[in-house]
C-alpha positions as CSV (number, residue, x, y, z in Angstrom):
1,X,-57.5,-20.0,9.7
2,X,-58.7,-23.0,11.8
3,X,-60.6,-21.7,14.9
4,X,-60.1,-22.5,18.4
5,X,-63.4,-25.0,18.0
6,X,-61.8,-26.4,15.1
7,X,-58.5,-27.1,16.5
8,X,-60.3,-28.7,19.4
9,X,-62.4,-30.9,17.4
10,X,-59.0,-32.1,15.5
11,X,-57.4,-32.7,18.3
12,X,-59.9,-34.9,20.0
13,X,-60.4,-36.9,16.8
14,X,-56.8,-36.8,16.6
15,X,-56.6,-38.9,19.8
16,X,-59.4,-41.3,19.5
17,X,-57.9,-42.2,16.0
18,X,-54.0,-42.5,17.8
19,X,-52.9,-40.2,15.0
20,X,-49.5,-38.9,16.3
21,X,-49.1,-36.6,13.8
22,X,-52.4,-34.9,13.2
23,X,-52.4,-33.9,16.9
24,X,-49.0,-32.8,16.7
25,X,-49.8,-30.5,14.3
26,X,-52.8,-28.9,16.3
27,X,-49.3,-27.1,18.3
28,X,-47.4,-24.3,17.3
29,X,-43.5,-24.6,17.3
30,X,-43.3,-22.8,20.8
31,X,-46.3,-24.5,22.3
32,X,-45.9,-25.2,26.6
33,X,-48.1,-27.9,27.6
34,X,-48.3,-27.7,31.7
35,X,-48.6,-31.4,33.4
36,X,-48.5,-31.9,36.8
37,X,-44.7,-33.1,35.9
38,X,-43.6,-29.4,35.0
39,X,-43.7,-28.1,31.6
40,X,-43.3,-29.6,27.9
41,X,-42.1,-26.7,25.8
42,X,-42.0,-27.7,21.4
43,X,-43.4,-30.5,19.9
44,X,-40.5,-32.8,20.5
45,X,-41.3,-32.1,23.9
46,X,-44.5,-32.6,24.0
47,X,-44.3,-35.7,21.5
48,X,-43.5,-38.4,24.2
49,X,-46.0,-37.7,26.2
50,X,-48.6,-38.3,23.2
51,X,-46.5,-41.2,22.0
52,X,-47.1,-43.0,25.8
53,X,-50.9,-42.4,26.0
54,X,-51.9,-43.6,22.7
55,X,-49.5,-47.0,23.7
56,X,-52.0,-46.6,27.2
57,X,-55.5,-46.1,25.1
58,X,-54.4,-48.4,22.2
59,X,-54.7,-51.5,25.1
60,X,-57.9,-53.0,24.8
61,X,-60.8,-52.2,26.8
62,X,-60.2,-48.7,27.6
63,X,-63.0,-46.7,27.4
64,X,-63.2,-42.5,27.6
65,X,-65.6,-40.2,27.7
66,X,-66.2,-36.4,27.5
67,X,-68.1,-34.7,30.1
68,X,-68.1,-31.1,29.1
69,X,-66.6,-29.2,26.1
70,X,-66.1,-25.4,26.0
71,X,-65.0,-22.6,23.8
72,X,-65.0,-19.2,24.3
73,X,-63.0,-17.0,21.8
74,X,-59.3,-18.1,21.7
75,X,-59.9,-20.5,25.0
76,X,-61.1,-24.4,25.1
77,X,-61.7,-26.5,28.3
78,X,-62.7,-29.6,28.1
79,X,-63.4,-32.3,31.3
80,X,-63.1,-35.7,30.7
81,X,-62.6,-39.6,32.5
82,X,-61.4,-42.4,31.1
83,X,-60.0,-46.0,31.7
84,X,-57.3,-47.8,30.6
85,X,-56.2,-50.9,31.5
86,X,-53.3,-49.7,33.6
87,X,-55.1,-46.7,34.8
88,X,-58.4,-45.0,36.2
89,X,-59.1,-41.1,35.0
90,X,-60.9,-40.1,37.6
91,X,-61.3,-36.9,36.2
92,X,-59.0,-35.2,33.7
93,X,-59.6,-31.6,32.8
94,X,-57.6,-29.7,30.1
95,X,-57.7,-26.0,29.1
96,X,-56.3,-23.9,26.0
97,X,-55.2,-21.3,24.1
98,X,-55.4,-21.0,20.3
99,X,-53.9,-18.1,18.5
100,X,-53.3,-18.4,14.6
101,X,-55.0,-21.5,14.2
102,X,-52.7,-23.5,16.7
103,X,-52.5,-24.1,20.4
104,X,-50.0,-21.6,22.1
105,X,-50.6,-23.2,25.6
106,X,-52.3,-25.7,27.1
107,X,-52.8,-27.2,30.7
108,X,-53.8,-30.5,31.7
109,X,-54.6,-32.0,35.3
110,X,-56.6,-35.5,36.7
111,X,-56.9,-37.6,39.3
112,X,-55.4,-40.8,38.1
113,X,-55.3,-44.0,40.0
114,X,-52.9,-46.6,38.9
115,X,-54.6,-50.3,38.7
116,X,-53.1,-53.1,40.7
């Protein structure tokens, strides 16, 4: 059983390769992802939201880098920034919970400024 370091580490691969699938899979079939626009409950919830920021990171010249990775037992955090070019990340911070080799829960937050 994968844990919560290695479900971490194939879900940030996952999104620097754009691979839809792979970082579907990190979820469990009940997963809740809290975003600032209210919760994404499943995978075919949580699917669009994937399926717009890898269309927003594919654009060339965006750029993102991790500040700080944690993992303590069953929980991962990791602060990030980034840039896109129809966006600034400011800061973007994400936090989880891993039970059984999949995430259960997850919350994200940023400060994003929209460009032009």
């Amino acid at each position: 059983m994968n844990s919560a370091k290695d479900v971490l580490d194939h879900h940030i691969k996952c999104f620097g390769e754009g691979d839809l699938t792979g970082i579907l899979s990190d979820y469990a079939p009940g997963a809740v992802l809290f975003t600032p626009d209210g919760p994404l409950r499943g995978t075919d919830e949580i699917r669009p939201l994937f399926q717009a920021m890898f269309a927003e990171f594919g654009k060339p010249g965006a750029a993102f880098s991790m500040k700080q990775q944690a993992v303590e037992g069953d929980y991962a955090y990791i602060l990030w920034t980034a840039e896109t070019a129809d966006n600034l990340y400011e800061v973007g911070t994400d936090t989880f919970v891993v039970r059984d080799g999949k995430i259960v829960a997850q919350s994200f937050a940023g400060k994003i400024t929209p460009k032009g």
